[in-house]
N, C-alpha and C positions, 0 to 999 in steps of 0.2 A: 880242254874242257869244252864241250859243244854245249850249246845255248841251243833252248828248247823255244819252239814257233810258236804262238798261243794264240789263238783268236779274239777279238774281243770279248767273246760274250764270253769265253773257256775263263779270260781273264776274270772278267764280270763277276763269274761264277765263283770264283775262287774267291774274291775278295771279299764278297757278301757272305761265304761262307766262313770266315777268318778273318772278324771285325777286327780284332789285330791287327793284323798284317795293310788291314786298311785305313788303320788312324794312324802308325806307322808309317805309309808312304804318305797319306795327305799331309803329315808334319814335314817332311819331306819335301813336298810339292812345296808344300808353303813356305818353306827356308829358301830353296832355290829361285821363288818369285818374291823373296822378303815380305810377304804380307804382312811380318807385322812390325816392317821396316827400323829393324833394332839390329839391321846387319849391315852397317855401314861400312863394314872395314874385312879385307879380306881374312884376315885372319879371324873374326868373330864368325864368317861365313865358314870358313874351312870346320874352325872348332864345331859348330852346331851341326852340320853336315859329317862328321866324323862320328859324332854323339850318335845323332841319329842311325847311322847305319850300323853302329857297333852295336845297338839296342834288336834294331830291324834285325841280325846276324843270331842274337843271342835269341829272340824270338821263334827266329824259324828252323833253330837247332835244337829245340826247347820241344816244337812242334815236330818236327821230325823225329824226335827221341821217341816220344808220347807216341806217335805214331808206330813206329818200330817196334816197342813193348807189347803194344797190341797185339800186331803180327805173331812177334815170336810166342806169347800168350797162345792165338787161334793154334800156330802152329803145333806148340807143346800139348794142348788139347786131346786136339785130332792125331796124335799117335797113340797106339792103343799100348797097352801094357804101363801108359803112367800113368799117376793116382798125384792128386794136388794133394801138398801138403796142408795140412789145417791143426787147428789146436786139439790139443788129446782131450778127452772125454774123460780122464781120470786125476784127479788133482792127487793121486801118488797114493802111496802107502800112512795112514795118519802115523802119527810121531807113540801115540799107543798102545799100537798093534807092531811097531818094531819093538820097541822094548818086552812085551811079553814073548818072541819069539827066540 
């Protein structure tokens, strides 16, 4: 797995774009510097740091999906010869006009 280079600002960018992903790592930050010093014990650190990136993980596979649907969406579009499916126009044959036939 190769790890992608980011600039700041690229970072920047992304994070302001994806207030998730950014109250997400500040919980984060802030487990790892205890701010709000209720982690006195390694184990209370581990657990809260475990939580958090299990959420951060579930977030940005969540975002990724949503993103991918989209694509495969545009994708499906711009092929010519298919027709989206939608609701029919006709609510059927009434139940009175079978019977007299």
């Amino acid at each position: 797995m190769t790890t992608a280079k980011l600039s700041d600002e690229a970072l920047l960018a992304f994070l302001q774009s994806h207030p998730g992903f950014r109250d997400r790592l500040a919980s984060i930050v802030g487990a790892v510097g205890n701010a709000d010093g209720d982690l006195d014990e390694a184990d209370a650190a581990e657990e809260r740091l475990v939580e958090e990136m299990r959420l951060l993980g579930r977030e940005a596979l969540q975002d990724w999906a949503e993103k991918r649907g989209e694509a495969t969406e545009r994708d499906v579009r711009g092929q010519a010869g298919i027709h989206r499916q939608g609701k029919k126009n006709s609510a059927g044959t009434r139940n009175s006009a079978r019977s007299l036939s």
